[in-house]
N, C-alpha and C positions, 0 to 999 in steps of 0.2 A: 829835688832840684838836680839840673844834670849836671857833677863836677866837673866836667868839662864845658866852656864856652863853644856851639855851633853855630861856624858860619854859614848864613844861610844869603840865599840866593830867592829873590819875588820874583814870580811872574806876574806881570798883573798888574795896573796901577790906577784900575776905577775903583769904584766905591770899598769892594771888598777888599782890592788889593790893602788899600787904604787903610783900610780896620785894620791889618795884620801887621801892617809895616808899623802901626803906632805898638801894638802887642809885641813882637818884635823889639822896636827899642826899648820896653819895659823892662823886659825880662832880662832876668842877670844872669840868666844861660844862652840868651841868643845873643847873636851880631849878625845886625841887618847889612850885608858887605854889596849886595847888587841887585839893581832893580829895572826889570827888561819888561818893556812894551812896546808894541810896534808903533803906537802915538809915544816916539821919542822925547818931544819936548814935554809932556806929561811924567816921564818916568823920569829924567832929569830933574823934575820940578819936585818929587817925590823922594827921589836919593838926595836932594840936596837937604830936605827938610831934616833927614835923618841921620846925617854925616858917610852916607853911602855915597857909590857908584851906580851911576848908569850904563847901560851898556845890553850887547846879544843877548839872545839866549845860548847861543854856541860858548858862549864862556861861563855861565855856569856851568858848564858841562865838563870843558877843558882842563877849569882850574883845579889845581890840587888842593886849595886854599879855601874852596866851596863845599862843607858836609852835607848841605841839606838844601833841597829845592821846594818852595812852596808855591803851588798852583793856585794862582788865585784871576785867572783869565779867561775868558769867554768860553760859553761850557763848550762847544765844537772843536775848542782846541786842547781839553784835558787829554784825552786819550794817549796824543800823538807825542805830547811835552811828558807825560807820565813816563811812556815806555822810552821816551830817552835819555831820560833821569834817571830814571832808572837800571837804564843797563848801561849807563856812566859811574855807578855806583854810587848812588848819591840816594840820601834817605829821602823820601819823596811825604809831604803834606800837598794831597789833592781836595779842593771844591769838588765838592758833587754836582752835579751825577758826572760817572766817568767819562759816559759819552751819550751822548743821546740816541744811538744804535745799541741797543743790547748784543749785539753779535759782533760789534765791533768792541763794544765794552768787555763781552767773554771772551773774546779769541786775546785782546792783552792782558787781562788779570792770565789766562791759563801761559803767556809767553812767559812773563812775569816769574810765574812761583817758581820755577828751579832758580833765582837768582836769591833769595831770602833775605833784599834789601828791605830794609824796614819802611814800610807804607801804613800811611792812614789816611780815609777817608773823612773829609769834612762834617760830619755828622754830630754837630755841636751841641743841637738839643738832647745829646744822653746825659751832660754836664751840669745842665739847670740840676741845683741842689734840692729843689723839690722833687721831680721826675727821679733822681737817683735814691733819693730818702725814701718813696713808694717804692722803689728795686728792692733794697733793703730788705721793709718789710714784706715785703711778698715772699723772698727769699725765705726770710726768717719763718714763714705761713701761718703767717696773723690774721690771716683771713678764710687760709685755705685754699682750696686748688681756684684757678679764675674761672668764671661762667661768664660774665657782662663785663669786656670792656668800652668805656665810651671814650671819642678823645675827640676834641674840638681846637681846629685853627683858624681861626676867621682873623684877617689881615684888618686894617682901619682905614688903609687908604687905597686904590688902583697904583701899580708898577706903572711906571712910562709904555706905552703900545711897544716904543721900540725894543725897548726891555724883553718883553712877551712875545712879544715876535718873535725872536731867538732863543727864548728861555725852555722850549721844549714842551710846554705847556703843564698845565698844574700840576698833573699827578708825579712828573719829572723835577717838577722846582720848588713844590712847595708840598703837596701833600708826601713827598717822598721823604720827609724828614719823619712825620708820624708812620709809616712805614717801618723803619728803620726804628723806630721806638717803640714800635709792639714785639718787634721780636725780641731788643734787647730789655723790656722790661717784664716781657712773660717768659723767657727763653722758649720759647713756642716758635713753627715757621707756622703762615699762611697758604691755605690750601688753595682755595677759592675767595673770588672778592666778584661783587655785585656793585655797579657803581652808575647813578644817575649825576647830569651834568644839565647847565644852562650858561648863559649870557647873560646874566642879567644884569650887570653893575656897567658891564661894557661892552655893548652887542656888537661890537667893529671883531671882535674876537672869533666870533662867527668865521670871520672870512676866510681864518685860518685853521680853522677847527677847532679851536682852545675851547674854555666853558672857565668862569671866575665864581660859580657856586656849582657845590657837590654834594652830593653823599653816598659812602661807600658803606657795603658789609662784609665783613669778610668772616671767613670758618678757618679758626685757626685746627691743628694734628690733633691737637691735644682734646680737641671737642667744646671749648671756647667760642664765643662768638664775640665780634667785634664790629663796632658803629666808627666813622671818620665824618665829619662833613666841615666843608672849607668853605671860607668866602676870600674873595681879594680887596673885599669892603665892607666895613662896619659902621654904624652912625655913633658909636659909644668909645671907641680907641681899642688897642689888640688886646686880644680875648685866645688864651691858650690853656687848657685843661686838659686833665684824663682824671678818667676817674673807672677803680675794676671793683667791680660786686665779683666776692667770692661766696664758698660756702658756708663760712662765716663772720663774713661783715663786708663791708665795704671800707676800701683804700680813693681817696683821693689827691692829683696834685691840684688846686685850686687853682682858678685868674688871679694874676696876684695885681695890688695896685700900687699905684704912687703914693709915696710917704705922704699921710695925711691923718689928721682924726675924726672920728664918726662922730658926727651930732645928731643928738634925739632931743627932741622937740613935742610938744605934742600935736605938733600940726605932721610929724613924721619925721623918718631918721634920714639924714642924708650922709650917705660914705664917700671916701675920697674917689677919686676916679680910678682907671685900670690905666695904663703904660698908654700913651698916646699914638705908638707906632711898634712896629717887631722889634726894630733893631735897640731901642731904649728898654725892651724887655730882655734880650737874648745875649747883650751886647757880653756880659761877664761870662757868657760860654765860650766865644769863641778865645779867649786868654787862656781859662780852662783846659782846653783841648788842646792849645797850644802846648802850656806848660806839662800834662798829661800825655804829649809825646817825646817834649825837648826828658823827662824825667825817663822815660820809655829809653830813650837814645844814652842814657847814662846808664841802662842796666838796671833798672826798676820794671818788675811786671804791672801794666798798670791794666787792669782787666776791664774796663768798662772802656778801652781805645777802640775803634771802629778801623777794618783792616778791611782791604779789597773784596774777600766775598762778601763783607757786609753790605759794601755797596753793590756789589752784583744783585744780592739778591731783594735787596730795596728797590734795586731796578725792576727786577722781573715782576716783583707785584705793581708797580706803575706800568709797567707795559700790561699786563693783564687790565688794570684798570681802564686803560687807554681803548684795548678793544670791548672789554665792557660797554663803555662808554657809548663805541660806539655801534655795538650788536641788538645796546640791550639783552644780554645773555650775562650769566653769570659765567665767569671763564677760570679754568685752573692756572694754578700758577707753576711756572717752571720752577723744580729743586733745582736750586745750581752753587748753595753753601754746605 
C-alpha cells in the first residue's frame, strides 16, 4: 500500500470509467478528487456518487492538488490525454490500446520516455491470480522451457454495434489483452502471427471490416508456438484459459466457474456454470492493477505492472494480426519493446 494518499483525477465516465471510480473509492491509498467528461451531466452524476468533483480535463492538469490521471475514455482519445498528463507531470493510468494508429501510438510513448513520469498500461488480465500462479511456475521451470501455448477468449455475449464501431476492432480490443499475456507469461516476444477471422455472431461487422471469431498462430523467438482464438459470443457464459505444454509437463490456467457444487448422479455429473459475462470474471483485476500501481507510486517495485512498451508492443502484434487478417499471409511482427 502506497503511504501516501494519491489524488487522482478520471477521465472517463462510461462503463469503465465507472469500474475505477468504484476502485478508486475503495482503496485507502486513493482519492477520487475529479471526474472529466465531455457528457458533463454524466461526470457530475458520477463525482457526486463519490464525494468528488466534476469539472475539465485542463484542471487536472493545472492542479497542484491532482498526482495522478486515470484514462478511462474513448480509445481515440487516450493518446492525446496521455501525452498531456503526462508532460503535466502527473502519473498517468491509461486504458488500452494507446491509440489505435501505432505510429501515433510510437511517436508518443518515444515523446514520453525522457520524462520518467510513471505510466502504466491497462493490461489487467496479468493480475488474474490464476494466469500469475502459471507465471510463477513457469519461472520456477516445472515444466521446462514452452513448446505449445494455447490461450482461449471467447466473450458470452456481442458489445453494442456502437461500441465496435469505434473499439478498433478485435485484435485492438480484445484479443490485445492475450497478446499482451503471452509475452508477460513466457517472457518470450512474438515473431510472426497467422490469423483467420469471420462474421459470424454479427455479420453487420462486415461493413466495417471487424470479424467477432478468430484464430491466430503465432511463432514466438524463443522457437514456441502459440494458438489464440476469440469469439465475441458464447452460448455457455465467458470462457477464459491458457494452457502451455512444456518439455516436461503441462501448466494450465483453467475456466474458472461460479461458486457452485458438482452433482454426480448416475444419470451424469452436472457442474456449476462458468462466469456469465467478462466483467463478473475480470472484475477483481482491474482493483489489482490498480492497487499494483497506487503501491508502485509509493516506492514499491511491483514487476508484473505493464508500462508503455508493453503496450506498444501488444499493439504491433494486433496490427500484424489485422493485416494478417486481411492478406491472408502470415505477417512479421515489428520489435519496438
Amino acid at each position: 500500500m502506497s503511504p501516501v494518499t494519491q489524488r487522482i483525477a478520471l477521465i472517463g465516465s462510461g462503463f469503465i470509467g465507472q469500474v475505477h471510480a468504484a476502485n478508486l473509492a475503495a482503496h485507502p491509498g486513493a482519492h477520487l478528487a475529479l471526474v472529466c467528461d465531455l457528457d458533463a451531466a454524466r461526470a457530475e452524476a458520477l463525482a457526486q456518487r463519490y464525494n468528488a468533483r466534476a469539472g475539465r480535463f485542463s484542471e487536472a492538469l493545472d492542479r497542484d492538488d491532482i498526482d495522478m490521471v486515470l484514462i478511462a475514455s474513448s480509445t481515440p482519445t487516450h493518446a492525446d490525454f496521455l501525452a498531456q498528463a503526462a508532460n503535466a507531470g502527473k502519473a498517468v493510468y491509461c486504458e488500452k490500446p494507446i491509440d489505435l494508429s501505432l505510429a501515433k501510438a510510437r511517436a508518443v510513448v518515444e515523446s514520453l520516455a525522457p520524462l520518467r513520469v510513471p505510466i502504466t498500461v491497462g493490461f489487467n488480465r496479468r493480475f488474474d491470480r490464476s494466469h500469475q500462479q502459471l507465471k510463477q511456475q513457469l519461472q520456477q521451470g516445472v515444466i521446462g522451457a514452452p513448446e505449445v501455448i494455447q490461450m482461449v477468449c471467447r466473450a458470452s455475449e456481442m458489445p453494442p454495434l456502437d461500441y465496435l464501431r469505434a473499439s478498433g476492432g478485435q485484435m485492438r480490443d480484445q484479443a490485445i489483452h492475450f497478446f499482451d499475456l503471452l509475452r508477460f507469461l513466457t517472457g518470450d516476444e512474438v515473431e510472426t502471427v497467422g490469423a483467420l477471422g469471420a462474421a459470424l455472431a454479427q455479420p453487420a461487422l462486415r461493413d466495417f471490416g471487424d470479424v467477432d471469431t478468430s484464430v491466430l498462430i503465432m511463432r514466438l523467438a524463443r522457437g514456441a508456438l502459440a494458438q489464440l482464438d476469440n469469439t465475441r459470443r458464447t452460448a455457455y457464459g465467458y470462457d477464459e484459459r491458457i494452457s502451455v505444454l512444456g518439455s516436461r509437463g503441462m501448466l494450465a490456467s483453467e475456466p474458472q466457474a461460479m461458486r457452485g457444487a458438482t452433482l454426480y448422479q448416475q444419470s451424469g455429473i452436472t457442474q456449476p456454470c462458468l462466469f456469465p459475462d467478462w466483467f463478473s470474471r475480470v472484475r477483481d483485476t482491474y482493483y489489482a492493477q490498480l492497487d499494483a500501481f497506487l503501491r508502485h507510486l509509493g516506492g514499491e517495485t511491483v514487476a508484473e505492472l505493464p508500462g508503455l512498451m508493453d503496450g506498444l508492443q501488444a499493439q504491433a502484434i494486433a496490427e500484424a494480426a489485422c493485416e494478417s487478417l486481411t492478406t491472408g499471409r502470415f505477417v512479421q511482427v515489428e520489435r519496438l519493446a
